[in-house]
C-alpha positions in Angstrom: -50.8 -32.4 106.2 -46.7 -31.8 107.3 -46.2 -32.1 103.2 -48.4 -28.7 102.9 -46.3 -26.8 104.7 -43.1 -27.2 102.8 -44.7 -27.4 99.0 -43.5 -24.1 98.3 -39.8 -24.6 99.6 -40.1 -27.9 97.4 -40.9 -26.0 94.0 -38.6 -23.2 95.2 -35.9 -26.0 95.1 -36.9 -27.5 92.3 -36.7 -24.5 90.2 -32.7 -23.8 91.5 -32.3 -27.4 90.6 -30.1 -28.5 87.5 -33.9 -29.8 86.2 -35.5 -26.6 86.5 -33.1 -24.6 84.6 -33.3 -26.7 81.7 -34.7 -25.0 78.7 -37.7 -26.0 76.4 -37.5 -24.9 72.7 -40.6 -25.3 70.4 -39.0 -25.9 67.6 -37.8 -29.6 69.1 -40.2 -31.2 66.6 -39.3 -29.6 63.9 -36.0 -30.5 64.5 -36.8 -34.4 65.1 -36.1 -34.5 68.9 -38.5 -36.1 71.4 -38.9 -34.1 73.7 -40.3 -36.6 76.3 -38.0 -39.5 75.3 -36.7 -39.5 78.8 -39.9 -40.2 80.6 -40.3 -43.2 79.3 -36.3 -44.6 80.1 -35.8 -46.8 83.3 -34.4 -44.7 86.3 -30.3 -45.8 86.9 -27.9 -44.9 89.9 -25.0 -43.4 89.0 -22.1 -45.2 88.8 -20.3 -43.5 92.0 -23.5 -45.0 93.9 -20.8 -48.4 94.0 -18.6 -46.9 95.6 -21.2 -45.3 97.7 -22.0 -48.6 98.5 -18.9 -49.6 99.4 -18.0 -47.4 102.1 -21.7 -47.6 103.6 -20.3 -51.3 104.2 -17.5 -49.5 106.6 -20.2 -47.6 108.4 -23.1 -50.3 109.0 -25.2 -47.1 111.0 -25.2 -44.4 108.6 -28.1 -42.2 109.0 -29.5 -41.1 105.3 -30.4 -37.9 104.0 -32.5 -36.7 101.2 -31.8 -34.4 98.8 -35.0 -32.6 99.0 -35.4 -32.4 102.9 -34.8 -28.4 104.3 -32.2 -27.5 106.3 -34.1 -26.4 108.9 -35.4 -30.2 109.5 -35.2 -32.1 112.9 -36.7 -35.4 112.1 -34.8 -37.7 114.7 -34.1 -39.7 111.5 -31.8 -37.7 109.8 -28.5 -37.4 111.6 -26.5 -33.6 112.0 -22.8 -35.6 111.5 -23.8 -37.4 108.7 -20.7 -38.1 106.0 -23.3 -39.1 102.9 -25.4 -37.3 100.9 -27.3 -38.5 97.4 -29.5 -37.6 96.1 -32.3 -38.7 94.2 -32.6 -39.5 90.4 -35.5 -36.7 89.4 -36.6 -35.8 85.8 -38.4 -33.7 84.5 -41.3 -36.4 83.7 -41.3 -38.4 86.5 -39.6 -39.6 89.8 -39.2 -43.6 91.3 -37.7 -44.5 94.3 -35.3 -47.0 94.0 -33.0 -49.1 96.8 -29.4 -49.1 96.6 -27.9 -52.5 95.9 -24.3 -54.0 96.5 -21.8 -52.6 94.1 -22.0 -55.8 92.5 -25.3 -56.3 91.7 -25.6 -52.5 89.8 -25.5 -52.4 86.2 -23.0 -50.3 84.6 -24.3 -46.7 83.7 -22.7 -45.0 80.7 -22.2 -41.7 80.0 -24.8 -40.7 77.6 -27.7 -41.9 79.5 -26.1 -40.3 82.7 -26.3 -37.3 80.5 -29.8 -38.1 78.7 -31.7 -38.9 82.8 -29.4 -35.8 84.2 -28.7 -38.2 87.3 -26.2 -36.2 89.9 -25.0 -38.1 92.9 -23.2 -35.8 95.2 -20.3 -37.2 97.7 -19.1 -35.3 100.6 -15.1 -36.0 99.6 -14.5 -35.0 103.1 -16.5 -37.1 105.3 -15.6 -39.7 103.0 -11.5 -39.4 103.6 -12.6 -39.7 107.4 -14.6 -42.7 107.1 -11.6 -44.2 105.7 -10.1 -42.9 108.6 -12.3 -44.3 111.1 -12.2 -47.8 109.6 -9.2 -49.2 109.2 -10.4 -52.8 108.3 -13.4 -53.2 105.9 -16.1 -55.6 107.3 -17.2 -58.8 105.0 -20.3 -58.9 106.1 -23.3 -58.4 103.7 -24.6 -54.4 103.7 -28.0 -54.3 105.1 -31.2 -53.5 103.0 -32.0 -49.8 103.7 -34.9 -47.4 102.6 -33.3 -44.2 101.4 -36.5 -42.3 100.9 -38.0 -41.2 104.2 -41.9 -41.0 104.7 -41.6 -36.9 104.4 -39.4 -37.2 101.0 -41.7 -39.8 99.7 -44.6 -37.3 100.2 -42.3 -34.3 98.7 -41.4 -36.4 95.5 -45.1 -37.5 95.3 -45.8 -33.7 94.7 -43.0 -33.2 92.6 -44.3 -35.9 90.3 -47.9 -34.3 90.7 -46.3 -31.2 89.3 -44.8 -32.6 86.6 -47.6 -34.6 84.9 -49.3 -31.7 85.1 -46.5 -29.7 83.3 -46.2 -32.7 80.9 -50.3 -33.1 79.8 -50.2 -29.4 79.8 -47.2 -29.8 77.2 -48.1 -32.6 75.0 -51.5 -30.6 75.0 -49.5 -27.7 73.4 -47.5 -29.7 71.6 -50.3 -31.6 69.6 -52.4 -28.3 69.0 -48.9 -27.1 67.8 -49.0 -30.4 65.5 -52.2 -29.7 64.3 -51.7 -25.7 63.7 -48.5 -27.1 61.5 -50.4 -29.5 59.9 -52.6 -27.1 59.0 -50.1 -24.6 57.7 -48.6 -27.2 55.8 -51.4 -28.4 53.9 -52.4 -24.9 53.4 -49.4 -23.6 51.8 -49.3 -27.1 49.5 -52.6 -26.6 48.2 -51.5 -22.0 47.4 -48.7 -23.9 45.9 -50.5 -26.3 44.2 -52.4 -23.6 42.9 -49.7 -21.1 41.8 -47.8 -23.9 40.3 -51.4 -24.4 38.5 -51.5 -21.4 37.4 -47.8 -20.9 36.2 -48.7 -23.7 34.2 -51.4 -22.3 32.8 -49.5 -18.9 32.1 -46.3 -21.2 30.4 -48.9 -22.4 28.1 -50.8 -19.5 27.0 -46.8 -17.7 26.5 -46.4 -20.8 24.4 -49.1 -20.7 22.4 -49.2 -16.8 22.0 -45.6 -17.4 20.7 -46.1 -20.0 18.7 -48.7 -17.8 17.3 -46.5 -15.0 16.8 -43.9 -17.3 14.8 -46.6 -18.6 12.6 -47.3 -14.9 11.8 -43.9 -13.6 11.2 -43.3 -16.9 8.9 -46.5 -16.3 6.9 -45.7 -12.5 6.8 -41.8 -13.6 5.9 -43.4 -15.9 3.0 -45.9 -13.6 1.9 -42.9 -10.8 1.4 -40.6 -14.0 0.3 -43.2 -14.4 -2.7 -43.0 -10.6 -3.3 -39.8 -10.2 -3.6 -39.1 -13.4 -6.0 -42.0 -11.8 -8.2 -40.1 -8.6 -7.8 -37.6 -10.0 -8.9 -38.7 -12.1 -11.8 -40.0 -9.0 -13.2 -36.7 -7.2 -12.6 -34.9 -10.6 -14.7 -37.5 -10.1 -17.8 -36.7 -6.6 -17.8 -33.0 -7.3 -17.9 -33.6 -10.0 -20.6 -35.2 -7.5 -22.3 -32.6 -4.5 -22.3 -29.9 -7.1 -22.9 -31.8 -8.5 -26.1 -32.2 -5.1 -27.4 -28.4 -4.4 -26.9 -27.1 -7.9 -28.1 -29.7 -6.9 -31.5 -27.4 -3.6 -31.3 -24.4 -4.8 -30.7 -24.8 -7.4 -33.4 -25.9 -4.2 -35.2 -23.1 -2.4 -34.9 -21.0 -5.7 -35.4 -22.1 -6.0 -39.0 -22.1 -2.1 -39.9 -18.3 -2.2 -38.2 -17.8 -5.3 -40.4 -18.7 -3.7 -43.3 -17.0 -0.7 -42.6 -13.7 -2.5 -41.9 -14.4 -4.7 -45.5 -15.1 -1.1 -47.2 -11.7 0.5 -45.5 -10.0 -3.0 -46.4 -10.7 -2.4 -49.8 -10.0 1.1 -50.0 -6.6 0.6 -48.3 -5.6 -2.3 -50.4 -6.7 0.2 -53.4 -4.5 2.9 -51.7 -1.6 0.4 -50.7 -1.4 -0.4 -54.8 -1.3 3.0 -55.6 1.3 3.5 -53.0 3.3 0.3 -54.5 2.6 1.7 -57.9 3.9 5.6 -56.8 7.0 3.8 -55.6 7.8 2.0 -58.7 7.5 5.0 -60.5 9.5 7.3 -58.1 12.1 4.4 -58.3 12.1 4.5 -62.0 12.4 8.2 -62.3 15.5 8.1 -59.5 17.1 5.8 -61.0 16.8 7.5 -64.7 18.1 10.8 -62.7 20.7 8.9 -61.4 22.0 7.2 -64.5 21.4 11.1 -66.6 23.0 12.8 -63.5 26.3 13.6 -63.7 29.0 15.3 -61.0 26.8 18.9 -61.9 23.5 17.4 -60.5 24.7 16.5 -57.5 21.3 18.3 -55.3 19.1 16.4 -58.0 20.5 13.3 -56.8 20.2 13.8 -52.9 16.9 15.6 -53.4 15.8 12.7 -55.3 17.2 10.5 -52.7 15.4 12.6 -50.0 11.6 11.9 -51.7 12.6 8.0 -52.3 13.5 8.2 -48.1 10.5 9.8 -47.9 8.2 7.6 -49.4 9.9 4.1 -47.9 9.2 5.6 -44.8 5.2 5.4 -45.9 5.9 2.3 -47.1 7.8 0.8 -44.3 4.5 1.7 -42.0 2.3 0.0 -44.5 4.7 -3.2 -44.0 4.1 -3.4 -40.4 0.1 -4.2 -40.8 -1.2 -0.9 -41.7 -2.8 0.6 -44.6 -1.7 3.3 -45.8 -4.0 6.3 -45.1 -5.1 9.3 -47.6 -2.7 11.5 -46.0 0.1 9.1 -47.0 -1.2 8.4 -50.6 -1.4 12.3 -50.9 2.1 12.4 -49.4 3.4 9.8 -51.8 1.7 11.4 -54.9 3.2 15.2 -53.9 6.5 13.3 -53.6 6.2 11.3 -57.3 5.1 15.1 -58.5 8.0 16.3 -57.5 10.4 13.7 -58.8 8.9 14.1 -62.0 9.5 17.9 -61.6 13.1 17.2 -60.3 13.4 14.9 -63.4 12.3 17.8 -65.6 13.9 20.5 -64.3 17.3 18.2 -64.6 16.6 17.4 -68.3 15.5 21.2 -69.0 19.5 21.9 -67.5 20.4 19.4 -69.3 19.1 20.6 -72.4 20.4 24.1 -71.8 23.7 22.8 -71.1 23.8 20.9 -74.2 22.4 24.2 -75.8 25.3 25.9 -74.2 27.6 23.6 -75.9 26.8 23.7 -79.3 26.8 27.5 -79.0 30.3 27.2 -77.7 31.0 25.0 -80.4 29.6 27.4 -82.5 31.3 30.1 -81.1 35.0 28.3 -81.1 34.5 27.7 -84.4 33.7 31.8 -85.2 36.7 32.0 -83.1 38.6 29.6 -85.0 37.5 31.4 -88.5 38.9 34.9 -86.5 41.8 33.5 -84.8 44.1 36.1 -86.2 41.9 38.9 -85.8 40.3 38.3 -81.9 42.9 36.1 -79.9 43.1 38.5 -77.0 39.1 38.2 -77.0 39.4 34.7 -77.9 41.8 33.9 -74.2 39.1 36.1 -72.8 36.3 33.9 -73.9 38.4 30.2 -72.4 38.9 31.7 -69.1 35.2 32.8 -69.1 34.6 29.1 -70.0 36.7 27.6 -67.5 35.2 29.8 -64.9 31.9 28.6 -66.0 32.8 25.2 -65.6 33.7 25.3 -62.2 30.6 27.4 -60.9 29.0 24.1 -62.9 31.0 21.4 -60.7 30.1 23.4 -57.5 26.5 24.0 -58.3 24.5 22.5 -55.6 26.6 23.1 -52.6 25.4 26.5 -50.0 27.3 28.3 -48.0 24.1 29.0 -45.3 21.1 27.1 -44.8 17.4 27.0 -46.7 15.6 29.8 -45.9 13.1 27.7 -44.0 15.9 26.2 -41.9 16.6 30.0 -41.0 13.5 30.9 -40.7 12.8 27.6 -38.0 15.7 28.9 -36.4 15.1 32.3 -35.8 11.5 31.1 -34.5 13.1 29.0 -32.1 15.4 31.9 -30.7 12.3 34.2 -31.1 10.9 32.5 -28.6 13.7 31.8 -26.1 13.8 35.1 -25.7 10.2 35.7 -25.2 10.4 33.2 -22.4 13.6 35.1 -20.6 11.4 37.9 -21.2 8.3 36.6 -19.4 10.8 36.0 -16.2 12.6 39.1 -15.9 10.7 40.5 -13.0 12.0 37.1 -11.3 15.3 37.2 -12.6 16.2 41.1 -11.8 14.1 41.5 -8.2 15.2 42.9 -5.2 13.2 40.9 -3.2 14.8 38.9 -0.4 12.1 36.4 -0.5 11.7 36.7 -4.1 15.6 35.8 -4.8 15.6 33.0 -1.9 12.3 31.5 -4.1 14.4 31.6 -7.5 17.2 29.9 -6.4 14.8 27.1 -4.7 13.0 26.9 -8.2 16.3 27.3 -10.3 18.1 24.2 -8.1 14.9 22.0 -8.3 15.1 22.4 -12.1 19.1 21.8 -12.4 19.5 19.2 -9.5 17.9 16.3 -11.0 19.5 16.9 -14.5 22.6 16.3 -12.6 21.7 13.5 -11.5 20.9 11.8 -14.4 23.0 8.4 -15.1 22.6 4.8 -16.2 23.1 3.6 -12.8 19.8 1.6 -13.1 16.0 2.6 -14.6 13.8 2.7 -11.7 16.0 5.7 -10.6 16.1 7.3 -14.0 12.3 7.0 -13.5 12.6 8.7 -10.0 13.9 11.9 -11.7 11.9 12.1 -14.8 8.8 11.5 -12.1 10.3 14.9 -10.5 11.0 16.9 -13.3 7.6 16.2 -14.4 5.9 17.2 -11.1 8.1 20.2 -10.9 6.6 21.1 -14.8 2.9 20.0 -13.7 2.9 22.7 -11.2 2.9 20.3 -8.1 5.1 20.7 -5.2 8.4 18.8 -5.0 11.2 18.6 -2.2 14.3 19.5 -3.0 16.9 20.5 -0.8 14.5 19.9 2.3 12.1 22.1 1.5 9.0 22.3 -1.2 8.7 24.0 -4.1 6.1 24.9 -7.1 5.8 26.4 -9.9 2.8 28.0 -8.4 4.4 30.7 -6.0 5.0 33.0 -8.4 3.2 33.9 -11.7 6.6 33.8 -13.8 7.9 30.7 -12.2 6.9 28.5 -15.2 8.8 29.8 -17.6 11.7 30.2 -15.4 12.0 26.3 -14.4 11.6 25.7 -18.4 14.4 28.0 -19.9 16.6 26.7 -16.6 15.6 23.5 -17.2 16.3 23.5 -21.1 20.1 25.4 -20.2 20.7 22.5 -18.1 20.1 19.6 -20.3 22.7 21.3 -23.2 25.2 22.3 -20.9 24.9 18.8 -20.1 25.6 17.7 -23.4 28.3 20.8 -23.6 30.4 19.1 -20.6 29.3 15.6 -19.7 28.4 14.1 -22.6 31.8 15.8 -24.6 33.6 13.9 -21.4 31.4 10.5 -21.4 30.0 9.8 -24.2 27.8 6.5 -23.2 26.4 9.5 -20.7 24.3 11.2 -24.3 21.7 8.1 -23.7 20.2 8.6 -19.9 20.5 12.3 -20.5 18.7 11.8 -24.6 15.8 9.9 -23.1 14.9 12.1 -20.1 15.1 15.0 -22.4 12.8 13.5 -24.8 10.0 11.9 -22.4 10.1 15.5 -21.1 10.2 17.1 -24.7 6.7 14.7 -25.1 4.7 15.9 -22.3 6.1 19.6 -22.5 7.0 20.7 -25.5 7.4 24.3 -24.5 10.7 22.5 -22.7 11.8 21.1 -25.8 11.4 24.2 -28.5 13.5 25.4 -25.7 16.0 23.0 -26.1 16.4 23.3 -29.7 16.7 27.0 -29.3 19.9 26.8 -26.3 21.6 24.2 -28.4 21.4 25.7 -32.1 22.7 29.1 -29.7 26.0 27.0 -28.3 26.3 25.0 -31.1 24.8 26.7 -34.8 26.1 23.6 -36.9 22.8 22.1 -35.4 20.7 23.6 -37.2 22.8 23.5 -39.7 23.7 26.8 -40.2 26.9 28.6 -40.7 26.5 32.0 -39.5 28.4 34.8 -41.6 29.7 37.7 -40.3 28.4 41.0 -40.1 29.6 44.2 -41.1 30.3 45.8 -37.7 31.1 42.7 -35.7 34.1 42.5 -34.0 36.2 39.3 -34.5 35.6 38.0 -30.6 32.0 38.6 -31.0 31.7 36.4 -34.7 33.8 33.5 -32.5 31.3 33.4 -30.1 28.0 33.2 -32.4 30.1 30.6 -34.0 30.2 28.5 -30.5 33.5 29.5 -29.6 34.1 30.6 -25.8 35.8 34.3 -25.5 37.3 35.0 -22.4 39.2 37.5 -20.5 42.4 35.1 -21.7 41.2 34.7 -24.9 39.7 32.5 -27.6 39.3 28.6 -26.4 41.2 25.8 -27.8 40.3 24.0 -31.0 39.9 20.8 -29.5 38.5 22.7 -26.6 35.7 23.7 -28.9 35.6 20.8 -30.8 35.1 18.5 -27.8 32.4 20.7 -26.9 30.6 20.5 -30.5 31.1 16.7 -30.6 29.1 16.7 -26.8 26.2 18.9 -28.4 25.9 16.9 -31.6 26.0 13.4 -29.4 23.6 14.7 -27.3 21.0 15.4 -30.2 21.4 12.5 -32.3 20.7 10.5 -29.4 17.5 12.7 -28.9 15.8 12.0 -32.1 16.1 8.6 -32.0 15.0 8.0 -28.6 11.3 7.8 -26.5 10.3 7.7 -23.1 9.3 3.8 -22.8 6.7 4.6 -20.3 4.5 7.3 -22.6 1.8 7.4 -25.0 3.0 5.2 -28.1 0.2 6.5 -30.0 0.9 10.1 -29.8 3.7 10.8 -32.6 7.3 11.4 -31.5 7.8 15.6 -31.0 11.2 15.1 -32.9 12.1 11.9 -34.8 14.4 10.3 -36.5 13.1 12.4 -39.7 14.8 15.4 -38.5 18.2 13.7 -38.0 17.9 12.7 -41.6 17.1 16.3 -42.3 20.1 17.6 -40.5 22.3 14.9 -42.4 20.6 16.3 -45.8 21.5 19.6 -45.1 25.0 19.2 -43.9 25.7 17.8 -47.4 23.7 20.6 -49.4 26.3 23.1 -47.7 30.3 23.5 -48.5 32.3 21.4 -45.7 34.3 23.3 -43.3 37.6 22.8 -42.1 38.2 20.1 -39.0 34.3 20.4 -37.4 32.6 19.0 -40.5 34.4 15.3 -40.1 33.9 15.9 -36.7 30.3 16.5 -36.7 29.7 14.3 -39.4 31.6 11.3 -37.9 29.8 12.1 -34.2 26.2 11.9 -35.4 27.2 8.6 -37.9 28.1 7.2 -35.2 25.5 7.7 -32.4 22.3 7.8 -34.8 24.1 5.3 -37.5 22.5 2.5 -36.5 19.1 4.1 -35.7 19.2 5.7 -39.1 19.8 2.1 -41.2 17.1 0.7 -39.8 14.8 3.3 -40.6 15.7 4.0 -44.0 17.2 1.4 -45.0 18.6 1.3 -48.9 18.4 5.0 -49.3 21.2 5.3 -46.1 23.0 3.8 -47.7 23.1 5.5 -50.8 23.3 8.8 -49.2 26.3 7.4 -46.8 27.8 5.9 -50.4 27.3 9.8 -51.5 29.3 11.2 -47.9 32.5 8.3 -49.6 32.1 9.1 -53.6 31.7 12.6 -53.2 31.8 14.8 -50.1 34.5 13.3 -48.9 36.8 14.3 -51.3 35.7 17.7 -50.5 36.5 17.3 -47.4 39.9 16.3 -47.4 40.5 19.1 -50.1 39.7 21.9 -47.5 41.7 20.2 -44.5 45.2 20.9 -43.9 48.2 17.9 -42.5 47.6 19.1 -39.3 44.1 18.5 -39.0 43.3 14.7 -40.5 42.5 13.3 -37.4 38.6 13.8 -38.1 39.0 12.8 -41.1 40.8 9.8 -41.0 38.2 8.6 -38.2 35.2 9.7 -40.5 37.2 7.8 -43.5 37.5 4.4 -41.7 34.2 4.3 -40.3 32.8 5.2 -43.6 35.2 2.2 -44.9 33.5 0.0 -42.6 30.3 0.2 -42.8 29.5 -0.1 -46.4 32.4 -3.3 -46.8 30.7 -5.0 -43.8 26.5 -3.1 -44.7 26.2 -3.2 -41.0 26.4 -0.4 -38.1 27.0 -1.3 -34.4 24.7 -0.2 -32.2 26.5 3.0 -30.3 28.5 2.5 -26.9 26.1 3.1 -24.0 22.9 2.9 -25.8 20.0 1.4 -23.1 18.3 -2.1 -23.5 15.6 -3.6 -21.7 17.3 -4.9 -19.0 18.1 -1.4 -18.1 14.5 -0.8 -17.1 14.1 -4.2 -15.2 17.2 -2.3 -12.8 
């Protein structure tokens, strides 16, 4: 068979063909492609076959050559010059041999399906131009019917389509075991997952159950504790009930026995408060029958009695504001009606010796009288003895120096000044660099804030009493940029206290003598310190009653062996290298001193302990008043004084005492005033003019002003 022979060159071609380079994929079905949707299209020329066509028209004897015939063929059929070649349509599932028909008569062939039947038809541009060429004028006549598959390629595509329904059962073979293999797979993995989604399932609802399990425990365990602790708890409430029962029976108790207590002191204080009453109408009665028996001679059995009246009012007056009076102040009272009636005695046993001294002068003038003639020289004698009697009489009372407890208070008080200068000596006479640099750190912490002190507003006057206090306490403080204690050295203690003491008199020395509304700030600092140190204040006392003696009061008397400059300056006076100081140098001085204390006794921190009792009251200014008038008046500083501390503590003093200040400032007008003016000279009345008028004023008007400067309670708001 010719076919045979050229089998091979036929698969040879087909395999460099555009068909037998196409690639098969096996995952086509996967995808969704059908893989032998072409197979089954109808064959279609391409659309150049027209023009094909056409110019075949031009050229009615056309010889025509297959695609698939070798070049080595001689068939007399197939012409060496020929200008056309096509080829024909082939795919990979089958092969048809079609006629070519006029261009008219072919249906239009799109793209895609040109594409989809991979249809080539191959046109030899050259031999086409010289077709043109060679025929000028295209025929009309009908093209001919023509066969364009010779016998030879009709046998070669024959084979060709052999070959490829072989290829094609051999693929839809593989292709439907490849189904079934899927098919398989797919059922198998849907049934494992089935499964596994069976068992995860199953899993879910055993985790669900053994957790719903494990809530049900924890709430039963959570309810079982829940009970415990609310019976826990119950019995923790009836054990409270109980305690509190037992103390509400106690403190009901101790409510009755405090009841009865407080109706058993009731009564016992209303018992004591009529005694009291009853003590003061009888110490009344008796001062006012030593008054109206008293005359000029008895002038210290009137103060003296004034003094125990004062005295008891003062009980009295704390009684009046709610209290009862205690035993200590019935005792008081009854000590001071004990000696009132020993005062009255002892007046009307003077009295009865003075009357006993009068009739024996009577008797005696008249045994002069009956010797006249015979005694006159002794009987001049006798009258001037009398008349020197007499005025011992009118001046009995008045001292020259103070009690001897007043002196005895006083030298305590400078005993123990010195002690303290004493205990810091080592401090005060070292050689030590260090030691000397720590002094002057301690000495300026102490001083500083005294100098500071002014009625600028109360939160600062706090600010300084705050450091003095720390400074005293033995807790650091800055001052001057650096920090200080009492605690770096073992004498530094009594150093700051004797420094600190200096400073708050020489205060009083130079700025209180210059402002006198400056004694109040200055007063109360002193005295909230004098409270919570008292070391500070005995140290006060002693520095002040050392520049200024009539503070005590005491007028010191000279010695045999003192020089005159020395006696001036234990009397206050400054001696210098110039000489003695001014009078009203010194007497501005005194009047500074004197300001300074009366504003101290009357004065207390307002932020200590009310309860605690004040270090050194108002009593003591009442004291110092007492005494000044017990002793003889000197010369230009006993207005002054007197006049100073009237009016600074005046006020303080009427409110306190009431009635009996006024008797006793009565006493100052009636009777030591004329004593006064007796001893001062024309140049010196300016005192006493000042004392006289204020005097004058106060008891015509029974009021004093409260002094210049004096802090209120808006002060402390500041």
């Amino acid at each position: 068979m010719p076919a045979e022979s050229i089998r091979w060159d036929t698969i040879e071609a087909l395999k460099n063909s555009p068909k037998g380079k196409l690639h098969y994929y096996t995952d086509w079905v996967e995808n969704g492609e059908d893989i032998l949707g072409g197979c089954n299209e109808t064959p279609s020329l391409s659309p150049l076959s027209g023009l094909i066509l056409k110019k075949q028209n031009l050229r009615p004897q056309l010889n025509v050559r297959t695609l698939g015939s070798p070049s080595r063929d001689t068939s007399p059929c197939l012409s060496e010059d020929a200008h056309i070649s096509s080829s024909v349509p082939t795919s990979p599932h089958k092969t048809s041999t079609a006629l070519l028909s006029a261009p008219s008569s072919s249906p239009p062939v799109t793209s895609t399906e040109q594409d989809e039947e991979h249809q080539v038809v191959e046109v030899d541009e050259e031999d086409f131009s010289d077709t043109e060429a060679l025929s000028p004028v295209p025929s009309l006549s009908p093209p001919p019917t023509i066969s364009l598959l010779s016998p030879r390629a009709t046998q070669m595509a024959g084979c060709i389509r052999i070959c490829e329904e072989r290829h094609r059962a051999k693929a839809k073979a593989e292709l439907s075991l490849r189904q079934e293999l899927q098919e398989r797979l797919v059922a198998t993995v849907a049934s494992r997952e089935s499964e596994q989604l069976k068992r995860f399932e199953e899993f879910m609802e055993l985790k669900q159950r053994q957790e719903y399990q494990t809530m049900r425990d924890m709430m039963e365990k959570e309810t079982q504790e829940s009970l415990g602790r609310q019976e826990k708890l119950k019995e923790e409430h009836r054990h409270r009930m109980k305690i509190l029962n037992l103390r509400l029976r106690e403190a009901e108790q101790q409510r009755l026995r405090e009841a009865e207590l407080e109706k058993q002191r009731q009564l016992e204080g209303r018992e004591r408060l009529r005694t009291l009453n009853a003590i003061q109408e009888k110490l009344l009665q008796l001062n006012q029958q030593l008054e109206s028996g008293a005359t000029l001679d008895h002038a210290s059995y009137i103060t003296r009695g004034n003094q125990l009246c004062s005295l008891v009012s003062e009980v009295v007056r704390t009684t009046a504001e709610g209290d009862f009076p205690s035993v200590e102040d019935v005792t008081v009272a009854e000590r001071a009606l004990h000696d009132m009636k020993a005062l009255v005695g002892a007046m009307e046993e003077e009295k009865a010796q003075l009357e006993e001294r009068r009739k024996k002068e009577e008797a005696e003038e008249e045994d002069r009288k009956k010797q006249a003639e015979l005694k006159a020289q002794e009987e001049e004698q006798k009258k001037a003895a009398a008349a020197s009697a007499k005025e011992k009489a009118r001046k009995q009372g008045l001292q020259t120096s103070a009690d001897d407890s007043t002196l005895s208070w006083y030298k305590e008080l400078q005993d123990s000044a010195n002690q303290c200068a004493q205990a810091f000596e080592d401090l005060n006479s070292t050689k030590d660099m260090q030691v000397k640099k720590l002094r002057m750190e301690l000495q300026k912490a102490a001083t500083i804030p005294v100098s500071q002190i002014s009625s600028i507003s109360g939160s600062k006057l706090r600010e300084i009493f705050d450091k003095i206090d720390k400074l005293l306490s033995a807790r650091p403080v800055v001052s001057g940029g650096k920090t200080v204690s009492t605690t770096q050295h073992p004498s530094a203690h009594e150093f700051v206290c004797y420094k600190l003491a200096e400073k708050f008199v020489k205060q009083g020395e130079e700025e209180v003598a210059s402002h006198h509304e400056a004694a109040f700030p200055i007063a109360v600092v002193a005295a909230g310190i004098w409270e919570l140190h008292p070391k500070v204040g005995d140290l006060i006392l002693a520095h002040l009653h050392k520049k200024c003696p009539y503070a005590v009061p005491h007028y010191p008397p000279m010695k045999d062996g003192t020089s005159m400059e020395d006696y001036q300056r234990i009397l206050g006076y400054r001696v210098e290298d110039s000489g003695v100081e001014e009078q009203d140098s010194f007497l501005k001085r005194m009047s500074g001193m004197i300001r300074l204390y009366a504003a101290i006794i009357q004065l207390r921190w307002p932020y200590g302990n009310k309860n605690t009792p004040d270090p050194h009251g108002l009593n003591h200014g009442w004291r110092w008043l007492a005494q000044m008038l017990n002793m003889e008046p000197l010369a230009d500083i006993t207005a002054t004084l007197l006049f100073d501390f009237l009016e600074v503590c005046g006020h303080a003093l009427m409110k306190q005492y009431q009635s009996q200040f006024w008797k006793l400032l009565l006493l100052i007008k009636e009777e030591y005033f004329p004593r006064i003016e007796a001893i001062t000279s024309t140049g010196q009345m300016g005192a006493v003019i000042r004392l006289k008028q204020f005097l004058e004023k106060c008891l015509r008007t029974k009021q004093i002003s409260p002094p210049e400067g004096h802090l209120t309670s808006a002060f402390w708001g500041s």
